[in-house]
N, C-alpha and C positions, 0 to 999 in steps of 0.2 A: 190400264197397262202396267206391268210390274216392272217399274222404271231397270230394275235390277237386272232379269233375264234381258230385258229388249239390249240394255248397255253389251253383256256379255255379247249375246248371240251377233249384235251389232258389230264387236271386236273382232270375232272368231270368221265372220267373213271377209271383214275388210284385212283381216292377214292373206286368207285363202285366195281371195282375188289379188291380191295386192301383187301376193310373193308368191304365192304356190304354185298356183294355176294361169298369173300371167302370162305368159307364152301362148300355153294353151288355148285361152279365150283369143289373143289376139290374132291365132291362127284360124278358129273357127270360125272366128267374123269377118275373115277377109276371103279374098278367092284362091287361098293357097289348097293346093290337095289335102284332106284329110281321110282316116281310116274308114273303113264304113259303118259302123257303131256311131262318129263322131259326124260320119255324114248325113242320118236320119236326124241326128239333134239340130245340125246345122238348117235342113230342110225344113223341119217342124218348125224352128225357131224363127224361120221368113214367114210361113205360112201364117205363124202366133202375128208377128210384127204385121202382117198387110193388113188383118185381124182387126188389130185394133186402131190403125190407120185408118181401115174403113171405116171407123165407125165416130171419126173427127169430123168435119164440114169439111166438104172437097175445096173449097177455098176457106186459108184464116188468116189470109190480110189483116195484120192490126191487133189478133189474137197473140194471148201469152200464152204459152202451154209450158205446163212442167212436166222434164220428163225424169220421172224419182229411178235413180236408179239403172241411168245411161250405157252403161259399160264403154261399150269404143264407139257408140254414138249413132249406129246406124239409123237409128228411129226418130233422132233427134234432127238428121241431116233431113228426113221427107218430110218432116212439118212444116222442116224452114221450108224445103222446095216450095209449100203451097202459101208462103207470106207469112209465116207464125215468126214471133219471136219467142225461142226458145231457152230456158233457163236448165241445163241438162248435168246432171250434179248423179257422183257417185261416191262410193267410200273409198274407192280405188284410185289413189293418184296415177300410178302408172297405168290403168286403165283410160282414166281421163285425157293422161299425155296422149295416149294412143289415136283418140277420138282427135284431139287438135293438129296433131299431125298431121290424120286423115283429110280435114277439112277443107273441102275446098275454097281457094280464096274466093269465089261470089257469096258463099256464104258465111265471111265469117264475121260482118256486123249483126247475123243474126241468130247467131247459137252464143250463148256464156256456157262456156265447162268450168264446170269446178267441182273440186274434190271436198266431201263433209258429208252431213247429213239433211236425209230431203225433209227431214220436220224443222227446220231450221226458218225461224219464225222472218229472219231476215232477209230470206229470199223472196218477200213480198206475196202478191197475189196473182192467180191466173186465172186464166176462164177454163182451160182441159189442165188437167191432170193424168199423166199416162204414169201406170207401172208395171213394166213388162219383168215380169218373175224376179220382183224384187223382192216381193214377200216372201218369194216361197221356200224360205229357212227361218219364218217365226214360228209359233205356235197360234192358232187361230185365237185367241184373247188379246195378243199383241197386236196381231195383223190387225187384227178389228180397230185396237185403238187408235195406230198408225193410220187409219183411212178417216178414223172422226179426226185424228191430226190435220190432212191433208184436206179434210171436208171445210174446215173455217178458212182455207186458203183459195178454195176453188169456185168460181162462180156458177158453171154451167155443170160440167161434167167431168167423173174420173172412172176411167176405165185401167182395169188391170188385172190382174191374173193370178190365180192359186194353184195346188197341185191336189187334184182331187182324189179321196181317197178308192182306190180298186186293185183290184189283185193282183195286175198288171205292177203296176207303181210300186206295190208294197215284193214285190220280186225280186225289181230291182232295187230295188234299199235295198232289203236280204243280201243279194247279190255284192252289192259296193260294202257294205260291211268287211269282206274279205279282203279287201285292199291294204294295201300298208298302209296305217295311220297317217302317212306323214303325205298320202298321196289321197288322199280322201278330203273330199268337198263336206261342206259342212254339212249336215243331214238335211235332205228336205222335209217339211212337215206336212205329212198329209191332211188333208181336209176331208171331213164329213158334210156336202152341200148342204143336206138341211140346218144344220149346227151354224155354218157359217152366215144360211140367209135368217135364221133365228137371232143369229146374235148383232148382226146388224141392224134390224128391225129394232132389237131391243136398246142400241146404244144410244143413250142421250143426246147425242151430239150430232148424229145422224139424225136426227127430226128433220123433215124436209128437205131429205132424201128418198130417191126410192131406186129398187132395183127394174133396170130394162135388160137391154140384150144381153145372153150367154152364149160362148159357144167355145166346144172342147177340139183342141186338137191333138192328136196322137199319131208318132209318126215314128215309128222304130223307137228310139229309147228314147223319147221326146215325148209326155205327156204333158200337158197345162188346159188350166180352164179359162178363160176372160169373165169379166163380168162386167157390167157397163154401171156405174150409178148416176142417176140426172136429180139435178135439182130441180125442187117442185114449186 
């Protein structure tokens, strides 16, 4: 990983969530009305979330999950439902406020929010690893190395999501390009599938890993891929 781009690209979103688009996100994850452009993202983005829920143990009593990349917590709130203690960390304080807000008090001995970085060698170890489209504003040599990050941390399994490259996705970049700079999300980085299961195949750190379930969902302006890795 090129310690350098990951810091930058790292900064440039935790502004854009922090301050930019605050509002924003915190309207899109709650059940306030939003536009209909904003409502296919919001729908995609349950369908991503139940996604990769399913594919946890219906019960994790006892289970630590990390979830890299929390924004207002939704995902983090259903693991606890099923007994998980969850460690749910994002770059966004104000995002994170959002999430604790939200909380309902039965579960709040079992979510820690907090606001840093999910390679953060000090947030210990878990058995699941969730990251729902937090990668997807690196470049696929980053992302890679951020997953052999999170692979020395995870005992069982880490599933999470990229933004795969199709014409569809590459439209909409085009498209958002037009925007005022100062209203513009940070670019997302399309993926090449085979490039991306090449290069985790090839990463060192990843040995005794391997790749299982995929599945894409697409839903109005809402593309993402999942992918699941298990340890062997």
């Amino acid at each position: 990983m090129n310690a350098q781009t990951y810091t930058e690209r790292r900064s440039e979103i935790e502004h854009y969530f922090d301050r930019t688009a605050a509002d924003a996100w915190a309207r899109l994850t709650s059940d306030a009305p939003v536009g209909r452009i904003r409502a296919t993202v919001r729908a995609g983005r349950e369908r991503m979330r139940a996604t990769l829920l399913s594919w946890l143990p219906a019960d994790l009593a006892g289970a630590r999950v990390l979830d890299a990349g929390c924004g207002t917590g939704l995902l983090a709130v259903e693991a606890a439902r099923r007994g998980a203690h969850v460690t749910a960390i994002d770059l966004s304080p104000t995002l994170v406020q959002i999430a604790r807000d939200r909380l309902p008090d039965e579960l709040r001995e079992h979510i820690d929010f907090r606001a840093g970085d999910m390679l953060d060698p000090a947030l210990g170890t878990f058995d699941h690893v969730v990251g729902m489209d937090s990668l997807i504003h690196y470049r696929t040599p980053d992302a890679v190395r951020v997953l052999a990050g999170l692979a020395q941390r995870a005992r069982v399994s880490i599933v999470f999501t990229f933004a795969p490259r199709t014409p569809a996705l590459a439209a909409m970049h085009a498209v958002g390009q037009w925007f005022p700079r100062s209203n513009r999300s940070p670019a997302i980085e399309p993926v090449a599938e085979a490039d991306l299961h090449r290069r985790l195949d090839a990463e060192p750190l990843l040995h005794g890993w391997r790749r299982a379930r995929t599945q894409r969902v697409a839903q109005g302006f809402y593309t993402s891929q999942a992918l699941e890795l298990v340890r062997t």
